[in-house]
Steps between C-alpha positions, in 0.01 A plus 500: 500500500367167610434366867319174572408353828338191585339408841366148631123511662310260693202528338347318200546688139131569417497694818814713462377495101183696648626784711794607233303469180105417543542806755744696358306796529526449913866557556469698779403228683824318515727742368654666791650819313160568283258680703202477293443321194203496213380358157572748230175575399384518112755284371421139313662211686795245294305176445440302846645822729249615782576867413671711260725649733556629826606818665750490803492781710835549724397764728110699646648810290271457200765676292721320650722181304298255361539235249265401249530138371325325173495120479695391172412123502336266722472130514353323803595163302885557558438746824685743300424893441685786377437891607651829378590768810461836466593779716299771590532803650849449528800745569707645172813275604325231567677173383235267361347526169282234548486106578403256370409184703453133495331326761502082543358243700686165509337187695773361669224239676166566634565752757828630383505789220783661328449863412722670270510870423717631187552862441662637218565860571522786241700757650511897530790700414534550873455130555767373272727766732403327853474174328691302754311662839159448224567148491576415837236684632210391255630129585459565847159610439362240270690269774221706684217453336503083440580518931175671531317257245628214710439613850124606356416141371676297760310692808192515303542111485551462809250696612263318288652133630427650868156571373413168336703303780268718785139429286644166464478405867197666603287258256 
């Protein structure tokens, strides 16, 4: 199964380049489903990634569903990276094998960024059984996920315009 989505943010590509990738490890920042997230420790980093991995935990239970998540390829140069999904922790009829993931940053001019995220989906017995209520619903929630990228960035930036704007006219 493959889903794509793309979303359009007003914020320049080095910046949404370094809270997906340079901080990939820091998901739980912007991620609104992920309640904590961490570098997986012990692991050797792909040339030019921050991290080897990262761990994404969906719930306080510490047993409870998790995924863990190794960086396949990175290149800053074409704002590019690829990452493999794993579940863990997850119930017997649980649809997803694992994910894997491609993450891109398009300028589209100086404060306008393209983000694209690719999944291609390798599916559980069960999953190939709910595949059309799978699809529909992991759309939705990748849908989801970029919303939450873009409504991070864009108040951060506006926060941080407000900021500079505010120091700005005191001097």
């Amino acid at each position: 199964m493959k889903i794509t989505k793309h979303v359009l943010i007003q914020r320049h590509p080095e910046d949404v380049w370094h809270t997906i990738a340079e901080q990939f490890d820091q998901a739980h920042k912007w991620m609104g489903i992920v309640e904590n997230s961490y570098k997986v420790p012990g692991q050797s980093a792909v040339d030019g990634a921050p991290v080897a991995g990262r761990v994404c935990e969906f719930t306080k239970d510490p047993n409870g569903l998790k995924a863990e998540e190794k960086i396949l390829s990175f290149s800053p140069e074409q704002m590019r990276f690829d990452f493999d999904v794993v579940p863990v922790n997850a119930p017997k009829l649980f649809p997803v094998k694992r994910n894997l993931v491609t993450m891109s940053v398009r300028k589209t001019s100086n404060s306008l960024s393209e983000v694209t995220w690719l999944s291609q989906i390798e599916l559980s017995l069960f999953g190939y059984i709910v595949y059309p209520l799978l699809k529909r619903g992991l759309s939705k929630n990748f849908a989801g996920i970029m919303e939450d990228l873009k409504r991070y960035l864009e108040i951060n930036n506006k926060a941080k315009d407000a900021s500079l704007a505010c120091s700005l006219k005191l001097q």
